[in-house]
N, C-alpha and C positions, 0 to 999 in steps of 0.2 A: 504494500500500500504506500509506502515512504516513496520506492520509487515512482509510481504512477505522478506523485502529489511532485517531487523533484522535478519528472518529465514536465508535469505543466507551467512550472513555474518558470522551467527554460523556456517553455512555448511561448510563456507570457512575455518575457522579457527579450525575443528575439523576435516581438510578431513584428516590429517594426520594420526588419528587415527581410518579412518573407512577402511573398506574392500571393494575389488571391488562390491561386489554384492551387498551393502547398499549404492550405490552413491546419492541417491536421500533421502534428508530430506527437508519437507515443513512443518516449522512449529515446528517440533518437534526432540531432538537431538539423533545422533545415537550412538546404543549402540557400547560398545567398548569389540571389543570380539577378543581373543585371537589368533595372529598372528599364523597359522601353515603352515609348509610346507611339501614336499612328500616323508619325511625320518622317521620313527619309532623313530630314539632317534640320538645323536648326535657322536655314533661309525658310523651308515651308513651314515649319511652327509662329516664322515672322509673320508670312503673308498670312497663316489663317487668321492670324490674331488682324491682322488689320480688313480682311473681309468681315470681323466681325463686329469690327468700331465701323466702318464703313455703313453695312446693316442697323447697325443701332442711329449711328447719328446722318446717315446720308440724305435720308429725308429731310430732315430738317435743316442740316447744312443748304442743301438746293433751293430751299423756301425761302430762308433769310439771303442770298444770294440774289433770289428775284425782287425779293423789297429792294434791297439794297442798288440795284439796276435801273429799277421802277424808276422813271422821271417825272412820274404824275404823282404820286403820294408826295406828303409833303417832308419835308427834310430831317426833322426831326426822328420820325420812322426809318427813315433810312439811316441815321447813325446808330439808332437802336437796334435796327439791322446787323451794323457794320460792329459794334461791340458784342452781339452774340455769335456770329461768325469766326469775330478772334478766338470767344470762348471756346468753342467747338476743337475737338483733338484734330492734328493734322494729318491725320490715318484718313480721316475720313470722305476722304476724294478719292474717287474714281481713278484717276492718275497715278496714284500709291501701288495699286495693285499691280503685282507681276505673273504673270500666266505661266505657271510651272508645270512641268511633269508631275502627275501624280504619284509614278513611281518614282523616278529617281531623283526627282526636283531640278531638272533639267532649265533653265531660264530659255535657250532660244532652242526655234527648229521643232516649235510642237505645233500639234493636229489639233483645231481646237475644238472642233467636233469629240473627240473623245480624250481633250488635256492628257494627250500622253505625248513623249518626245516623238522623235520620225525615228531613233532608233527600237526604241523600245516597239510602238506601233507595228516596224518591219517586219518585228522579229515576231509577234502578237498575231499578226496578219498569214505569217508564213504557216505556223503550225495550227491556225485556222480556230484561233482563241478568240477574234471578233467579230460578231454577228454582223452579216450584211460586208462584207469586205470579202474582196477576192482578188487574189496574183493573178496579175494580168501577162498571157499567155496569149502569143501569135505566133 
């Protein structure tokens, strides 16, 4: 029983460093394997974060943009415009975003129908991985 009550107490104090899929250790300690997540490298962790301020604030970045434009409202509106637009994060334009590979986070030479590179694509295409594609043969 001592051991059981030991085993868990290591489990407790190592759950930090385990992963969901190894919750369960009796007895013996789990191995500690390397944290990942569902970005290629840390360019496309950039870009999702800023497609996601983009999302949040791009609507309303474009609205105070059009006050701020507007020559017929009166001026005043338009600086109040112009002070919420500074507010606004500079993620949030359309311009920020970069069109990467999904897989390999590739920046240039992608298919933008299916944001993958033209290598990756080729290769995808060859072994008949993408629906509606086909090697063109004459």
């Amino acid at each position: 029983m001592a051991f059981i009550i030991n085993a868990f107490q290591r489990c407790k104090a190592m759950a930090k460093f385990q992963t969901p899929v190894n919750e369960t250790c009796f007895g013996e300690l789990p191995c500690v394997q390397q944290i990942r997540n569902k970005w290629p490298d840390f360019r496309m962790k950039k870009d999702a974060r800023k497609r996601n301020t983009l999302k949040e604030y791009g609507v309303y970045k474009l609205r105070y943009n059009a006050l701020r434009k507007n020559n017929i409202i009166p001026l005043e509106i338009q600086e109040i415009a112009d002070k919420e637009i500074y507010n606004c994060p500079r993620d949030a334009s359309i311009t920020r975003i970069v069109q990467r590979c999904q897989v390999t986070s590739r920046p240039r030479g992608n298919v933008k129908r299916w944001r993958l590179s033209r290598i990756v694509f080729r290769h995808l295409a060859d072994y008949n991985k993408l629906a509606g594609v086909q090697r063109a043969m004459w």
